[in-house]
N, C-alpha and C positions, 0 to 999 in steps of 0.2 A: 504494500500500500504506500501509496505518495501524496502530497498535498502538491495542487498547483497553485500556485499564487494568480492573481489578478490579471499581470501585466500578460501573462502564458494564457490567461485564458481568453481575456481581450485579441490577442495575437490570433486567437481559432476562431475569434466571431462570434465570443460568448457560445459557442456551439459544447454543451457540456456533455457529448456522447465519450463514452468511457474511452474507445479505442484511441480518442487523441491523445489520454493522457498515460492511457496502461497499456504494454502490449499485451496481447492475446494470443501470439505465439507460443507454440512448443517445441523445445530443442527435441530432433529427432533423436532416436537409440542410436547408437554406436553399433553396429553389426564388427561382429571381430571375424572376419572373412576366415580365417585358419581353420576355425573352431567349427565354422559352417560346413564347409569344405572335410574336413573332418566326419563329420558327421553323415554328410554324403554318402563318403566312399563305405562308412559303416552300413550304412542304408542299401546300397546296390550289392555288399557281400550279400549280408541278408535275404537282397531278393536273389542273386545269384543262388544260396542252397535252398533259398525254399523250391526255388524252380525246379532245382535239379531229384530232390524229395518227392515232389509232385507229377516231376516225368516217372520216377523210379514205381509211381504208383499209377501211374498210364500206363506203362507197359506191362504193368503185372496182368491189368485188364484188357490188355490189348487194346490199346487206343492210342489215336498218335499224337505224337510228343509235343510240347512245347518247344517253339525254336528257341 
């Protein structure tokens, strides 16, 4: 919270909508690229053996494979 003084408000044309005097922004997150990336390549093992789990159970049925 701030106080504007007179001479600041006079300057906006007596206009006392909040945005002149406060911002309203939000500093975006910080994304740490490594950690994402990371996570990823965890993500694609994962569906790599589920795939391969799930072909092991297509052919037992005789069905064809995931590529």
């Amino acid at each position: 919270m701030r106080d504007a003084d007179m001479a600041e408000i006079e300057q906006n044309d007596f206009n006392l909508n909040i945005s002149r005097y406060v911002s309203t922004a939000q500093a975006e997150e910080e994304i740490d690229l490594k950690a994402v990336h990371g996570d990823l390549e965890k993500i694609e093992q994962a569906v790599v053996v589920a795939k391969q789990r799930h072909n092991a159970f297509l052919a037992e049925l005789g069905l064809p494979l995931l590529p």
